[in-house]
Every structure is written in structure tokens, then in C-alpha cells.
N, C-alpha and C positions, 0 to 999 in steps of 0.2 A: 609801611614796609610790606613787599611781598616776597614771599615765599614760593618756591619750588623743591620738586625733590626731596619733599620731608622726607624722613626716615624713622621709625619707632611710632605707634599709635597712641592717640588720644584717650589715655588714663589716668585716671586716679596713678598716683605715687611713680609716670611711667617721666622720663626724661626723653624729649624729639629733637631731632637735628632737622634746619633745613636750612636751603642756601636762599642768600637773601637776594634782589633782582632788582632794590635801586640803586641806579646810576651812581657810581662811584664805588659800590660796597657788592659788588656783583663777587668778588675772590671772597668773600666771609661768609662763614654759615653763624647759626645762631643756635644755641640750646635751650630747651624751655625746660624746665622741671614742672609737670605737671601738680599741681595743689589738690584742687577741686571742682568738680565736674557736677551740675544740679543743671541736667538737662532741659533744655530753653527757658533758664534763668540766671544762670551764672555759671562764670568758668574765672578760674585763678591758675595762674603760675607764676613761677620764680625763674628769674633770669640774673646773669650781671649785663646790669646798665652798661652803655655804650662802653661795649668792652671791643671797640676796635683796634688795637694794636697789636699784631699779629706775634709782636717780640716779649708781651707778656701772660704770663700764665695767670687769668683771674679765678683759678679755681680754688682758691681758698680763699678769696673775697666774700662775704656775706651777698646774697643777693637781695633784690627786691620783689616786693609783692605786687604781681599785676591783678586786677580784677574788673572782671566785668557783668555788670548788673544788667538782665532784661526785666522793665515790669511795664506793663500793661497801664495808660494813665488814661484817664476819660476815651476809651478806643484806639489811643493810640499808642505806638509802642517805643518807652522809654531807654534808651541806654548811658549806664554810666562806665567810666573809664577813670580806674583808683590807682595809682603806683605810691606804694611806700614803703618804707624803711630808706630811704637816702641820707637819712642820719647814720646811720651802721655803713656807709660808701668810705673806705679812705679818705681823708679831708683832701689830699693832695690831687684828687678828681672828682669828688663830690659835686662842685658848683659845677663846671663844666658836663659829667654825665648828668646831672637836672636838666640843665639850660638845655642838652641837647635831646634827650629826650620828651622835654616839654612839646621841641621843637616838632617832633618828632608822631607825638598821639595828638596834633590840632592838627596837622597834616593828613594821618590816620582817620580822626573823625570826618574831614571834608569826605576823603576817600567813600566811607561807608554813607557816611548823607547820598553824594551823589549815585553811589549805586543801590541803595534803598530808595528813592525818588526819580528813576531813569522812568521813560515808559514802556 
């Protein structure tokens, strides 16, 4: 997913709006609720999973927890990519926001391989 036009900065407890720029989903923006910031090691936020449909309010949905781990392994530099609580997701779109956002961070990691290994 990319992002444009964020709006609100990257804090601790801060919530950002930005609009998103893949093809299909270019009319939706997305909110992040900022978690946790442990500068070049890790960053968390909470979002609602593939909350695309513009005709419902997911703000009283529970969100899930994004996370991403940098460490350092034999010189080279490791990332992990954690989303949880999709137990706490409505059942009635639980399996489907998984499935799509599984779809969604293997997609995301090609992205960042390829632009961490450009020359």
C-alpha cells in the first residue's frame, strides 16, 4: 500500500490520515493510530483491517495491532511484519479482512525487498 498526503505526524499516541494510491482504492484514505515508536527498531499501530466500504462506520470495531521489528542478524538487517488481534474483528468479516490483508503484507514485503536490493 502507498500512501500520499499523510496528514498528522508520526507519534507516539498521535492518529495519521493518508490516501491510499493502489489501483482500485485510490478514493480511500486510511488511519493509523500510532502505538509505538523505538526509533530504528520498531514501530506499531492500530488500524481497522480492510475496512473498505465507505457505507460503514468501523469506528467502534476493535482494531488490530501492526508491528514491525528491525534487528540486525549476522550484518545483515532483519524485518518482521506482526498483525494481531483478528480474533477481536467481527466474525461476519473476520476471515475475509485476514485473507485480505495476508494478501496484502506479502505484497508489501516484495515491495520493500525490491527497494532495499535496487542498485
Amino acid at each position: 500500500m502507498v500512501w500520499r498526503k499523510t496528514r498528522g505526524g508520526f507519534a507516539e499516541g498521535a492518529t495519521i490520515r493518508g490516501n491510499i494510491t493502489n489501483p482500485g482504492y485510490e478514493h480511500m484514505t486510511m488511519d493509523l493510530m500510532i502505538e509505538r515508536i523505538d526509533p530504528e527498531t520498531y514501530f506499531a499501530y492500530r488500524w481497522h483491517p480492510y475496512a473498505i466500504d465507505p457505507k460503514v462506520d468501523y469506528s467502534q470495531e476493535p482494531t488490530t495491532l501492526v508491528e514491525f521489528r528491525l534487528e540486525e542478524i549476522n550484518g545483515e538487517t532483519s524485518l518482521t511484519i506482526v498483525e494481531s488481534g483478528f480474533d477481536r474483528i467481527p466474525a461476519a468479516r473476520r476471515a475475509e479482512a485476514f485473507r485480505m490483508n495476508d494478501q496484502g503484507w506479502a505484497g508489501q514485503a516484495k515491495r520493500i525487498e525490491r527497494y532495499v536490493t535496487k542498485p
